[in-house]
VEXTI-676681 format. One record per atom (N, C-alpha, C): x, y, z. Coordinates in steps of 0.1 Angstrom, whole numbers, padded with zeros to 4 digits, always signed. Example, Ala and Ser with C-alpha at 12.3 -4.5 7.8 and 13.67 -1.06 7.14 Angstrom:
<nubas>
+0132-0057+0078+0123-0045+0078+0132-0033+0078+0128-0022+0071+0137-0011+0071+0129+0000+0079
</nubas>
This chain:
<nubas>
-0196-0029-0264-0189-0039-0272-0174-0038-0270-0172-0025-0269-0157-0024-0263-0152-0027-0255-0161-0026-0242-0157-0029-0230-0156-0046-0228-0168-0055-0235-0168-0068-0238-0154-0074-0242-0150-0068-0251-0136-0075-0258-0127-0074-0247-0123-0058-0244-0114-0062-0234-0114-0071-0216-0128-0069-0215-0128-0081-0202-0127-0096-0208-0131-0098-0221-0129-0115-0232-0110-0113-0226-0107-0100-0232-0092-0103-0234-0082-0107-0219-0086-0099-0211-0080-0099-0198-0087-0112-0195-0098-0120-0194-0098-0131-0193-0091-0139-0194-0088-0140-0208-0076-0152-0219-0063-0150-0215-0061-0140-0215-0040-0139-0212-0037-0136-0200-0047-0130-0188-0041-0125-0174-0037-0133-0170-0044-0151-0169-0038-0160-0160-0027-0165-0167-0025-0165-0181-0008-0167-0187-0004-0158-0182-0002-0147-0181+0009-0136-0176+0011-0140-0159+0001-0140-0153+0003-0145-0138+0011-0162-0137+0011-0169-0142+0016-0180-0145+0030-0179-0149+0034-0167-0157+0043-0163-0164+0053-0158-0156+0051-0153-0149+0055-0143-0138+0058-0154-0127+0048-0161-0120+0050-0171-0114+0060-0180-0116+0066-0183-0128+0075-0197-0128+0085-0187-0127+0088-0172-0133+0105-0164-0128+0108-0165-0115+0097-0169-0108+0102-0166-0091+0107-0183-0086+0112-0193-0098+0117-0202-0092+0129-0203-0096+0138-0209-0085+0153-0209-0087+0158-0223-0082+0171-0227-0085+0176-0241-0083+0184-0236-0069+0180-0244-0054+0181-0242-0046+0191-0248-0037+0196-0261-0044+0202-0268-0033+0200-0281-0042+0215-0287-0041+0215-0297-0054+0227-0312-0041+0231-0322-0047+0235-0331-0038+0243-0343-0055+0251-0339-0054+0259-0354-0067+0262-0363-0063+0268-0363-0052+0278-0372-0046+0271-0381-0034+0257-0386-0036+0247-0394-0028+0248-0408-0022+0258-0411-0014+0262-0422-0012+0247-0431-0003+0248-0431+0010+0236-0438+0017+0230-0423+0025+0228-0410+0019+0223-0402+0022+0201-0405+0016+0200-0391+0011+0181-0387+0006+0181-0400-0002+0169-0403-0001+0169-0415-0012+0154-0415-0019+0155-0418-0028+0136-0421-0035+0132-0431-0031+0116-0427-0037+0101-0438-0035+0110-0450-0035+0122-0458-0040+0124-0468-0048+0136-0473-0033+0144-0465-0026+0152-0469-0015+0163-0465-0024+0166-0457-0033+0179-0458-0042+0185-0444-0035+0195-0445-0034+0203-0429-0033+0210-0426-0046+0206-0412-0050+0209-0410-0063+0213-0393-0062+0215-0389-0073+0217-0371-0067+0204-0366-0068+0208-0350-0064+0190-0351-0065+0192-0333-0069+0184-0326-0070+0177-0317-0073+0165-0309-0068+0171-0299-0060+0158-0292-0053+0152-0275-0058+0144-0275-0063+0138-0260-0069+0133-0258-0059+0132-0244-0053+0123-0234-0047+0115-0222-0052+0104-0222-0049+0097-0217-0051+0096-0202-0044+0104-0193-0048+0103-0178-0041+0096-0168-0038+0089-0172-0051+0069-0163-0054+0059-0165-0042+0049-0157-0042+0036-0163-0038+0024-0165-0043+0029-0173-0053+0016-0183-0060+0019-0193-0061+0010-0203-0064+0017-0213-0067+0016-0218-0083+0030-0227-0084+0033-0230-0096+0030-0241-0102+0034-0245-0116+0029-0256-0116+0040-0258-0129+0047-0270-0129+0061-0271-0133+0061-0276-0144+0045-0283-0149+0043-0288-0165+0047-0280-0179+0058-0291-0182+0062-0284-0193+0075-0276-0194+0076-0271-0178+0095-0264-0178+0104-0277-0177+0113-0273-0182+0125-0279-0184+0142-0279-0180+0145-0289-0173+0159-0290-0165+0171-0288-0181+0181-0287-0177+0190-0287-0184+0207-0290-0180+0210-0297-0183+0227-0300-0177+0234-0302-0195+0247-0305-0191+0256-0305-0203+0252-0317-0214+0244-0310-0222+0245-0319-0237+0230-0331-0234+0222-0328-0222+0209-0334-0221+0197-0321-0210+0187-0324-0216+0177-0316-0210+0163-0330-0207+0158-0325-0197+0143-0330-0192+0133-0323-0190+0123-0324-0201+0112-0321-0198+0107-0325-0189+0095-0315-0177+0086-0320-0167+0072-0325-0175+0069-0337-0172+0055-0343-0179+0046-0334-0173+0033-0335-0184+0026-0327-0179+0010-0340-0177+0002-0328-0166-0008-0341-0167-0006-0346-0154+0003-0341-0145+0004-0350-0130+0003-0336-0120-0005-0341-0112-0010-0327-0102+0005-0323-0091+0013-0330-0091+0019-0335-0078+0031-0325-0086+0031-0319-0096+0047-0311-0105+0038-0293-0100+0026-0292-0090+0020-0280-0087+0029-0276-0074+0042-0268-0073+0049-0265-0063+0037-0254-0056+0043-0252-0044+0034-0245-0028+0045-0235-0033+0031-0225-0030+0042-0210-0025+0047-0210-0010+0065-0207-0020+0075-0204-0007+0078-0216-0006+0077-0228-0013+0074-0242-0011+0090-0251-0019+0091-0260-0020+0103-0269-0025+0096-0282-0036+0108-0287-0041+0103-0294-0052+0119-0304-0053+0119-0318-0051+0129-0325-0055+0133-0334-0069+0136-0331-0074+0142-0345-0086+0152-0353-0088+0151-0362-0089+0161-0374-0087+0171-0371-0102+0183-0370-0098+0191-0371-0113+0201-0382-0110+0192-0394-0112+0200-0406-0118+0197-0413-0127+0192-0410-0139+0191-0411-0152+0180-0423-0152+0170-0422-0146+0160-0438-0147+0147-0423-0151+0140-0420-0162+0134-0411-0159+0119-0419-0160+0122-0437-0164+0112-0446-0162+0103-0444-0148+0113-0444-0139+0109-0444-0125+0097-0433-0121+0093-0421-0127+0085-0416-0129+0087-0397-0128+0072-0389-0129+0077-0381-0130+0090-0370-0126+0093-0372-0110+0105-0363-0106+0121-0371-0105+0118-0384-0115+0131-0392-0121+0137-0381-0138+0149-0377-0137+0156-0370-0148+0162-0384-0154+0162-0377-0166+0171-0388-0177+0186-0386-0180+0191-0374-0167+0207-0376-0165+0211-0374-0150+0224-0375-0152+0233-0377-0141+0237-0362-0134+0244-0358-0127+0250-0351-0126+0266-0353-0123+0269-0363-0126+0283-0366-0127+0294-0359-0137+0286-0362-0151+0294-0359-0163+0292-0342-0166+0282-0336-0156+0281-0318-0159+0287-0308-0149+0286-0295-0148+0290-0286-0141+0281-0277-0142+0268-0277-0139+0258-0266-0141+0245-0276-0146+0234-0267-0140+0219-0268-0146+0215-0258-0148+0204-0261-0158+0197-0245-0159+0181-0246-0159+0172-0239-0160+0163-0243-0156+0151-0232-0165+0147-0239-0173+0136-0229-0187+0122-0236-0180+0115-0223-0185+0095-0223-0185+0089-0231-0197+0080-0237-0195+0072-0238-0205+0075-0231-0220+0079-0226-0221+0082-0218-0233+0096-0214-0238+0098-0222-0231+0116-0222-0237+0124-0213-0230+0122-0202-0223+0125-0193-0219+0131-0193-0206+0148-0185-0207+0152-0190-0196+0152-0189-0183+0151-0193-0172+0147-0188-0159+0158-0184-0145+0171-0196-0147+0177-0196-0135+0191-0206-0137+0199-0207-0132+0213-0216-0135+0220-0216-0120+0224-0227-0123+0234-0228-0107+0245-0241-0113+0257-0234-0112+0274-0237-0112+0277-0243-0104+0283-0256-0106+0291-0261-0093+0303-0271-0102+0310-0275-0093+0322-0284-0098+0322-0297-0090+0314-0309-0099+0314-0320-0096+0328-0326-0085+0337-0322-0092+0345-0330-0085+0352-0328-0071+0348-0312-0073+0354-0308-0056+0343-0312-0046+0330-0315-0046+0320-0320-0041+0325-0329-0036+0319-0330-0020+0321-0340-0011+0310-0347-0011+0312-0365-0008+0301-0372-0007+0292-0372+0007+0278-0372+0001+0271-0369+0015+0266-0359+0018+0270-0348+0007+0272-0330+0016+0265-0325-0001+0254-0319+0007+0251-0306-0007+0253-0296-0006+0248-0288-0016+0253-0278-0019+0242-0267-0024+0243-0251-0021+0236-0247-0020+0228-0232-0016+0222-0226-0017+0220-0211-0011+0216-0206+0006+0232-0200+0006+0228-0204+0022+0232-0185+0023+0228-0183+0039+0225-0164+0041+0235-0165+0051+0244-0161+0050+0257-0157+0063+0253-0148+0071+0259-0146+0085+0256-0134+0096+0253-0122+0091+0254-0119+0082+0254-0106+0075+0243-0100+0068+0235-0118+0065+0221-0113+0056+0225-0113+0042+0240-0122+0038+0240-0120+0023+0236-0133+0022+0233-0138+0010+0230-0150+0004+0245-0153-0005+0250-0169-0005+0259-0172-0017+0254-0189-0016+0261-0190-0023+0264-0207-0031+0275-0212-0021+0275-0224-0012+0282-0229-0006+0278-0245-0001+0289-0249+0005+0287-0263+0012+0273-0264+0021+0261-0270+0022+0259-0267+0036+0258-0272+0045+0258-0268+0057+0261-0276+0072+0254-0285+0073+0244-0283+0067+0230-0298+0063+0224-0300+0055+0222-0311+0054+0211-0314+0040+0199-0313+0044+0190-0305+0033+0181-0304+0035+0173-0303+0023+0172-0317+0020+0156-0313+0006+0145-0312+0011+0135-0309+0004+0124-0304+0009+0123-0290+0016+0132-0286+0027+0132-0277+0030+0144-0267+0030+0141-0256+0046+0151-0245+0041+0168-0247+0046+0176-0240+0038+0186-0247+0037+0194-0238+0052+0187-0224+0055+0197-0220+0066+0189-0222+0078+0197-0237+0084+0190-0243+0091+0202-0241+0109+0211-0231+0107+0222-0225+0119+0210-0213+0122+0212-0216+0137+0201-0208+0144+0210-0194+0148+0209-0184+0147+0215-0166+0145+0205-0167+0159+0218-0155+0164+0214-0148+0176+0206-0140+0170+0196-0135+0180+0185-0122+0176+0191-0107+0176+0188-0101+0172+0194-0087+0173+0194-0080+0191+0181-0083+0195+0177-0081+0210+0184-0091+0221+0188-0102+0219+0200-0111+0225+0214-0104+0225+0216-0100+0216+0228-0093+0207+0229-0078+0218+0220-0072+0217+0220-0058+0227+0221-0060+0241+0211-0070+0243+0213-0075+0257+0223-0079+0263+0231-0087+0256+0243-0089+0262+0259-0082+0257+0253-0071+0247+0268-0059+0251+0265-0050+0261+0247-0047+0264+0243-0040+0274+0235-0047+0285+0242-0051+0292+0234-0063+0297+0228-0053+0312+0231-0044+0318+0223-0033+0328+0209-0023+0324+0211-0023+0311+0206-0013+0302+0206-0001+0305+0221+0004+0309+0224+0019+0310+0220+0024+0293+0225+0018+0282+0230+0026+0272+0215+0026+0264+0206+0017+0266+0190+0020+0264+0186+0030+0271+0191+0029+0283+0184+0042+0290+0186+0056+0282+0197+0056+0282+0205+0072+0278+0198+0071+0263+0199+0061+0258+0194+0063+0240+0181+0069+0246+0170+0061+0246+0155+0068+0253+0154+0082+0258+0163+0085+0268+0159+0099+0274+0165+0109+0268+0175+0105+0261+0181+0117+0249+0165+0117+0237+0165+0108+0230+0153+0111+0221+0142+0119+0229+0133+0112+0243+0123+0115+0243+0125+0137+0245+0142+0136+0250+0142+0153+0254+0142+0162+0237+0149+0148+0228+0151+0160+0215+0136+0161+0210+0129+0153+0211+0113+0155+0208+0105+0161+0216+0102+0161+0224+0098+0174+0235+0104+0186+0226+0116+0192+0225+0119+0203+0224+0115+0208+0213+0115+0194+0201+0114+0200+0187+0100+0201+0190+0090+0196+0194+0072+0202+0196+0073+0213+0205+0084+0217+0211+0077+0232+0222+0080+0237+0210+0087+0243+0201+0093+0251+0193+0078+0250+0177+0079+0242+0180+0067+0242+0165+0055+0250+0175+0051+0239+0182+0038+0245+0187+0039+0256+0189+0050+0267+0196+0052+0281+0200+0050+0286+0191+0058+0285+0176+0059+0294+0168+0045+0293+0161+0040+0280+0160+0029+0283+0148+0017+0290+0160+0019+0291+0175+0009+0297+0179+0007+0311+0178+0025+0319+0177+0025+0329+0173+0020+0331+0163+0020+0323+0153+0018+0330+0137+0007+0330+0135-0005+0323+0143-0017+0323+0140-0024+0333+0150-0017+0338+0161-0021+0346+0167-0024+0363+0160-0010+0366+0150-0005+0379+0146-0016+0377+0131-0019+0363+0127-0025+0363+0116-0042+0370+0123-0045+0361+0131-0059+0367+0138-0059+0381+0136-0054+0390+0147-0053+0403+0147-0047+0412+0135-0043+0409+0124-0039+0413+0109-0052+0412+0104-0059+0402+0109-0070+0398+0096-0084+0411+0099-0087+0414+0112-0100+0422+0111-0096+0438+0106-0081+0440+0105-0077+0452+0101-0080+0452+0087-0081+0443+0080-0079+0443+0070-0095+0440+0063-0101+0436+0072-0115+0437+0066-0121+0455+0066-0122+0462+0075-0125+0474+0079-0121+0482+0067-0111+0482+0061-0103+0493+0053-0103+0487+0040-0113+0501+0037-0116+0499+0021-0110+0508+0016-0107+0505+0002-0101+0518-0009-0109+0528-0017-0104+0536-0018-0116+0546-0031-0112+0553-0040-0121+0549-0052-0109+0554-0065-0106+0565-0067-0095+0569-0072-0086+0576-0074-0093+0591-0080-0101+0594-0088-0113+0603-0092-0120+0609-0080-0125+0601-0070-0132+0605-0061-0123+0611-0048-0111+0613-0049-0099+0620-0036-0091+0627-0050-0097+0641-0055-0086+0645-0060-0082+0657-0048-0068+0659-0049-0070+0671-0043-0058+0682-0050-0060+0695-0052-0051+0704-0062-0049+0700-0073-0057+0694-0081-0062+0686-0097-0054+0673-0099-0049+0672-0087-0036+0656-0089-0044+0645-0085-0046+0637-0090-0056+0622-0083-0048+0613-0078-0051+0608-0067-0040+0600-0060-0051+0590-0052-0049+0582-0048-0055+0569-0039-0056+0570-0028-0058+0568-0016-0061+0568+0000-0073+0560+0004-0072+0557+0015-0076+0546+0029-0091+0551+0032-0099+0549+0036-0112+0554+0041-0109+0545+0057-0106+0559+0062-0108+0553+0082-0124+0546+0086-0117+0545+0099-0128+0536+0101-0139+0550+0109-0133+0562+0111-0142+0572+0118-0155+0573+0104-0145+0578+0093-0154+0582+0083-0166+0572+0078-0159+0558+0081-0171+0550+0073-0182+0548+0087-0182+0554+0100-0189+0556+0108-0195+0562+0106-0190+0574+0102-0198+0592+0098-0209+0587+0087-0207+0582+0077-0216+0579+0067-0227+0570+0067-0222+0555+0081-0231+0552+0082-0244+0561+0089-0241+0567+0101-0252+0574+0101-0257+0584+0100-0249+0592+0085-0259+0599+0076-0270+0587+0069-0263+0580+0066-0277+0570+0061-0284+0567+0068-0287+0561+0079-0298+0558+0091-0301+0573+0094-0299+0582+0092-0310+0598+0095-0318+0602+0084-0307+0600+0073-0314+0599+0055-0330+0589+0058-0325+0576+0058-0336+0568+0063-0349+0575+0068-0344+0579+0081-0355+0581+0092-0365+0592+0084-0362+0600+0074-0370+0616+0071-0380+0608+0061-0374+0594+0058-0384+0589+0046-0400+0584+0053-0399+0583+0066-0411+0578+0073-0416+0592+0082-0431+0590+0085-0436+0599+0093-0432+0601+0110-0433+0609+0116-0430+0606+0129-0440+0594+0135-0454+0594+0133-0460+0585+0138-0462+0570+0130-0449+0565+0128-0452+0551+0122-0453+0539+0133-0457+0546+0140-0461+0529+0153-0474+0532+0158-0477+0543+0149-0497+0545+0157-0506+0533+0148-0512+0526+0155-0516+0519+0144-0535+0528+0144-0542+0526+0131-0554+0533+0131-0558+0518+0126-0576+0524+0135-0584+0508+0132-0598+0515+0129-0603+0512+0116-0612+0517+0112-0625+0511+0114-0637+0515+0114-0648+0510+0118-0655+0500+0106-0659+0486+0107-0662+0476+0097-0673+0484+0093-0683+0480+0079-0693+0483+0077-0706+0479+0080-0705+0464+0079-0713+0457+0089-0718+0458+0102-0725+0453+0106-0721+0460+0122-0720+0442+0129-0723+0433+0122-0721+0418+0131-0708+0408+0119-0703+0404+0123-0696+0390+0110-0701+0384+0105-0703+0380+0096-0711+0370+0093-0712+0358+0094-0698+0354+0098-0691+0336+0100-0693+0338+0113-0700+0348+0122-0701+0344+0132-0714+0341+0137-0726+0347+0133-0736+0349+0135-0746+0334+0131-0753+0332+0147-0760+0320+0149-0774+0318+0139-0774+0326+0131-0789+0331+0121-0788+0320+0112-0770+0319+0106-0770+0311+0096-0775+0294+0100-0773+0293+0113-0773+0275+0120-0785+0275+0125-0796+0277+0124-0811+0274+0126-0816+0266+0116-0824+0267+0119-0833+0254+0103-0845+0266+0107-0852+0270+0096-0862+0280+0093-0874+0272+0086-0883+0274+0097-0897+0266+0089-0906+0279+0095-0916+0278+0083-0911+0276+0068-0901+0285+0062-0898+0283+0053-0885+0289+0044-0895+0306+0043-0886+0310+0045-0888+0325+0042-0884+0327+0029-0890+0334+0020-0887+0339+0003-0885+0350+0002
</nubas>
């Protein structure tokens, strides 16, 4: 019964908690105010827009979280399959105040704010992203982009890109990079043949020593089976009792007093064997008397 409740329970709340967990891993990714004849909606309008990403790997599903800018918020309707973001996936919303137009239409602008923020289902807050309307250039979003260096910040970006990823500047590879400050490959070489010598050396030195130590352990060990102790009562000598070693001559000596002890216990002739005469003079399981048929029966 115990065990029942808690698999009922893990049933009921695991996929809230995984759900739960799932909407923290979305962030506002890349936003656009100043939308002149740039992205446009289902309708041909250019409006600002709004792009979440989805940084988890599950997928989400946006019913019920809520946008927020200065002094207005929008709930996501729920009930439409299409607010289920892709893991690792993008998500756009139109913020030009028609929230008629359907569900990824907001019921504000981004003109009159400086920030959104972005709550779960439960009120709870998830994510915010800062910007200043008015330094915004038209045409040009704005956004989380990764510099040479592998940091991520908030900046202009070189492109627009809803729907997808925003660092869209193609980086030299690291192995392009090596190749052309070492373009002979002396300085690969010398790296390689320095390691492969410092490793070689560090295995001659292990393998040596632990060969020694298991060699001196071998020859330690049979010494040490042979040599027994014997107590202290049984080696007195001049009334003082003291302890000592039993060599290996002595525990030879006694073995064979025992094997001579032995031998007096048996007669000299224990390999004679004696065979006594049966009393019968035929076997009986062997004799053909019994396998006749006897007519008439003898009484």
């Amino acid at each position: 019964m115990k065990y029942r409740f808690i698999i009922i329970f893990f049933g009921l709340f695991l996929p809230a908690l995984v759900l739960s967990q799932s909407v923290k891993s979305i962030r506002i990714n890349e936003i656009q105010v100043h939308n002149v004849d740039g992205f446009r909606d289902e309708y041909g309008q250019a409006t600002g827009w709004i792009e979440l990403y989805n940084a988890g790997y599950n997928k989400v599903n946006l019913a019920g979280c809520t946008l927020k800018v200065k002094g207005k918020e929008y709930r996501i309707p729920s009930g439409d399959p299409a607010t289920v973001i892709a893991t690792r996936g993008y998500m756009v919303f139109f913020a030009g105040g028609t929230p008629d137009k359907g569900t990824f239409h907001t019921n504000f602008t981004l003109y009159d704010t400086d920030f959104i923020e972005f709550y779960d289902s439960d009120g709870n807050f998830v994510n915010r992203f800062d910007f200043h309307p008015d330094g915004m250039v038209e045409n040009k979003s704005y956004g989380w982009f990764e510099d040479v260096d592998g940091i991520e910040k908030v900046m202009q970006l070189p492109a627009t890109t809803p729907g997808s990823n925003n660092n869209t500047v193609v980086k030299e590879h690291r192995s392009e990079l090596f190749k052309r400050q070492d373009p002979v490959g002396l300085v690969l070489t010398l790296i390689c043949t320095v390691f492969v010598t410092i490793t070689l050396t560090l295995l001659y030195f292990i393998f040596k020593y632990m060969g020694n130590y298991y060699i001196n352990a071998a020859v330690k060990k049979p010494k040490k089976a042979t040599v027994a102790s014997v107590p202290a009562d049984m080696t007195q000598d001049s009334g003082e009792k003291q302890e000592r070693m039993i060599t290996n001559d002595e525990l030879a000596a006694v073995a064979i007093a025992l094997y001579k002890y032995s031998e007096r216990l048996h007669d000299a002739e224990n390999l004679v064997l004696t065979i006594n005469k049966a009393s019968k003079v035929y076997s009986p399981w062997s004799s053909k008397i019994y396998g006749l048929r006897q007519i008439p029966n003898k009484k």
